[in-house]
N, C-alpha and C positions, 0 to 999 in steps of 0.2 A: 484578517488573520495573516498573519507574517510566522514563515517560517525558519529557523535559524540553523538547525542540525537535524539529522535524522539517521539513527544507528538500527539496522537489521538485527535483531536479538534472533530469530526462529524464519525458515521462511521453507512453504513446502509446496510442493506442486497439484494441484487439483486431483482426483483419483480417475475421472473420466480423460481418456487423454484423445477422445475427438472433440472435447471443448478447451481447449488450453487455459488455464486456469491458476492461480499462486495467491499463495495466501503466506502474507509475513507478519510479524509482530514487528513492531519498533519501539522505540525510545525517543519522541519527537522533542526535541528543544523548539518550542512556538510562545508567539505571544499571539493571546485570544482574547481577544474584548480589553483589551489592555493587561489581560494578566500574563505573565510569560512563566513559563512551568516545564517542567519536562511531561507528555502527555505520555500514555501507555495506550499506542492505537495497534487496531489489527486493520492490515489493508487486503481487503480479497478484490484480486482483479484478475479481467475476463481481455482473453487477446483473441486478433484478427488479424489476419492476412493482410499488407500491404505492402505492393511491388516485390523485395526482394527480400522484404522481413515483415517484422512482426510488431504491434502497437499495441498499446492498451485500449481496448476498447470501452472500458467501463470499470470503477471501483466504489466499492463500498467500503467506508472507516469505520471503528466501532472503539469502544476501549475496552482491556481486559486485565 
């Protein structure tokens, strides 16, 4: 997978806020198995604590 562009359409914060949590829609310009398309992916990722900020810990994609 290569990816070329990727535009934030929607992007909202988790509702539990002792998990930090965001979940965005995009507009991904990718090529996938050799097809390049613009995808409609939802990204929800989970953050963590490191040194003086904050990382992604984990995301799940889906499309919608």
């Amino acid at each position: 997978m290569r990816y070329h562009r990727m535009e934030t359409v929607e992007a909202t914060p988790g509702p539990d806020v002792s998990v930090p949590e965001l979940t965005a829609r995009t507009l991904t310009d990718a090529t996938i198995w050799g097809s390049r398309a613009t995808w409609r992916l939802t990204l929800r990722s989970w953050f963590e604590p490191r040194g003086d900020g904050w990382i992604i810990a984990g995301t799940v994609a889906s499309t919608w």
